[in-house]
N, C-alpha and C positions, 0 to 999 in steps of 0.2 A: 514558462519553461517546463518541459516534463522530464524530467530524470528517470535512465532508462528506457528513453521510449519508441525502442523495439522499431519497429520499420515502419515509423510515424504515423500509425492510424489515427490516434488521436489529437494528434499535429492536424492533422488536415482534415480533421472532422472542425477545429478549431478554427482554422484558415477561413473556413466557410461560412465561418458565423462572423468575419472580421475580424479576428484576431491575429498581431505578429506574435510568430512562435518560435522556440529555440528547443530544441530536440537533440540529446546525445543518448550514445548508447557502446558500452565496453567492445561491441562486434561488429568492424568494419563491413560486414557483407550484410549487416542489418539496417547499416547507415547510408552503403551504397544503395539497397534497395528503397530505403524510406524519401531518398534523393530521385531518385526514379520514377517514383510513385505519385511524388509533387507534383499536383496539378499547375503553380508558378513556381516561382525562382523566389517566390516572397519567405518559404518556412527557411533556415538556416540549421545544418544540423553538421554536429561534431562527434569523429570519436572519444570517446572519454568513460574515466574512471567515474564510476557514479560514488567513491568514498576522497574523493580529491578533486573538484570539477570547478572550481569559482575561476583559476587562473584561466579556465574557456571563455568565460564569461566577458575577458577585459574588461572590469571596471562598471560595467550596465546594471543596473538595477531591475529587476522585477518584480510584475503586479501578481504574480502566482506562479505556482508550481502542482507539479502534479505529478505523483509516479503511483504509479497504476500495474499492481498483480507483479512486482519486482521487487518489492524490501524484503520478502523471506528468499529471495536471491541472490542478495547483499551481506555481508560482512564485511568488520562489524559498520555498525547502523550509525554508531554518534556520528561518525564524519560525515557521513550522507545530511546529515541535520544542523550540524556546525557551515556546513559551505552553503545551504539552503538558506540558512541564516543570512548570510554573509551578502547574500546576492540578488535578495530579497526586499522591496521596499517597505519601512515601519508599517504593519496594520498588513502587510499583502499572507495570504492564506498560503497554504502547503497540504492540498489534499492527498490522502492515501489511502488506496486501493490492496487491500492485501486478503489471502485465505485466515479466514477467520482463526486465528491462533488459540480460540479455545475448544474449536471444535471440529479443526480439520487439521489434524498431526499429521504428516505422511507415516505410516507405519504403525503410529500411535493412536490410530483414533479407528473406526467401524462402526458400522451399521447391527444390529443386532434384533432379534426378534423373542420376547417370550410368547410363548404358547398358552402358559397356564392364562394369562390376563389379556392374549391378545394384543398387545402392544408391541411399538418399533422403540427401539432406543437407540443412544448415541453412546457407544463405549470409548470413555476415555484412558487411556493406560497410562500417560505419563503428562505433566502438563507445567510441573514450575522448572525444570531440567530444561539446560538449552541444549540442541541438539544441530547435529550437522549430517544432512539425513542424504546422501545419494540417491537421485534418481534417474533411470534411463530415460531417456530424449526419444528414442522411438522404440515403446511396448514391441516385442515380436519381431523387429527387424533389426539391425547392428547394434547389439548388445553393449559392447565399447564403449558406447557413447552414453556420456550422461553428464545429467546437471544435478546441481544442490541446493535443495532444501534447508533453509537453518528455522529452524524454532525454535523460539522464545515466547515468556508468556506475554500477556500484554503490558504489564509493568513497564516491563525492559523497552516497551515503545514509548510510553508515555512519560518515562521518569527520564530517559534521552530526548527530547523534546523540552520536556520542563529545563533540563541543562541546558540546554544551546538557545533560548529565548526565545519557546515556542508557548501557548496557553491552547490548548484545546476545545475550542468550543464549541463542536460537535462530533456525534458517533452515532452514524446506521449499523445495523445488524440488519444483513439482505440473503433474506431467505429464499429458495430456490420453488419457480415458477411452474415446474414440474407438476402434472397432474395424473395420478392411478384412476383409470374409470372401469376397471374390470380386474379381478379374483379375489379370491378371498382374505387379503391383505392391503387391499386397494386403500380401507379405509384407516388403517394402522400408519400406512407409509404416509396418504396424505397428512394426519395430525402431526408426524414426525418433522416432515418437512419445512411444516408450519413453524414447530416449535423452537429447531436447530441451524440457526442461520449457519452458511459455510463461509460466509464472507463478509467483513468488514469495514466500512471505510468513518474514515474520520476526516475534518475538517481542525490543523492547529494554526495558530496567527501569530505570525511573530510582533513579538509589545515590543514596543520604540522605548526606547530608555530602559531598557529591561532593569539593569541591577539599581535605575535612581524610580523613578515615578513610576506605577502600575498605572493603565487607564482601565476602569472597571468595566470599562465600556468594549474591552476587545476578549476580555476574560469569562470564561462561566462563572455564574453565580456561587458554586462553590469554591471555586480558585479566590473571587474578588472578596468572600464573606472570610477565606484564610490567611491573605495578604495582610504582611504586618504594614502598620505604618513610617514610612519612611519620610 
């Protein structure tokens, strides 16, 4: 299943490896397109609320989930995670694709140069404040139009998740592939690049029995070494 997902690119990147896929997204012309796009009649996709979505679901259980470059498009986030839960089969994954929330604020965050050392750095202005951040949809052309941005730090992902009976047992920090081969900065921006991922994704598992038995085996080693016994 991927929540949110936009005009099913990743549905039918999915399709192609053999996978049955189920696809919604809040904008009927994103879902008429992603139907369109379908190379068969096999992906299924609905409009839908991505904070209210299992009653789409009728009842089906799934082996994953995925929503990809759409939770800081989302408010608020629990519900997104409670019905993911919900629809979810024990042990199935819930990957998330998101702008890296500790280092790409919109508004809050920039690129920065000293001089005296020669260095790029990454200025951050505001980071445990959540924010509801307006942004235009097309730079330069009908202003009117815009979407939003909400940031949150990563807490607020991970301690919503830990709620709705999710364990986390992985996290990339995916740093951008971009390469300066010419001025005299070239070599400032590359280390920079290097060092300040702009995007995050993680891997959480929803535990079967969540509030009776842990199985230590779906959890990270720090979750499973903090888990009381029950």
């Amino acid at each position: 299943m991927d929540i949110a997902c936009g005009e099913g690119a990743f549905t039918r990147l999915l399709i192609g490896s053999g996978f049955k896929t189920f696809g919604f997204d809040a904008s009927p012309s994103l879902i008429e397109r992603a139907q369109r796009l379908a190379p068969t009649k096999t992906p299924k996709y609905a409009v839908g609320d991505a904070t209210r979505f299992a009653k789409l679901c009728n009842g089906l259980k799934f082996d994953g989930a995925t929503c990809l470059l759409a939770i800081q498009n989302i408010d608020p986030v629990a519900p997104v995670f409670h019905d993911a839960a919900s629809v979810l089969a024990p042990g199935a994954p819930l990957v998330i694709v998101m702008n890296h929330p500790s280092f790409r604020i919109p508004r809050q965050s920039a690129w920065g140069f000293e001089e005296s050392r020669q260095i790029q750095y990454r200025r951050i202005d505001m980071y445990m404040s959540s924010l509801t951040i307006p942004i235009l949809a097309h730079p330069g052309a009908d202003r009117s139009i815009k979407t939003v941005s909400y940031h949150r730090p990563l807490s607020a992902y991970i301690n919503a998740l830990g709620a709705n009976g999710f364990a986390v047992t992985a996290l990339e920090e995916w740093t951008s592939n971009r390469v300066s081969d010419s001025g005299p900065k070239a070599k400032a921006e590359n280390r920079a690049r290097h060092e300040f991922p702009m995007f995050l994704a993680l891997r959480a598992i929803k535990i079967n029995n969540y509030c009776g038995e842990i199985n230590a085996n779906m959890v990270s080693p720090m979750i499973a070494s903090a888990a009381p016994a029950y």
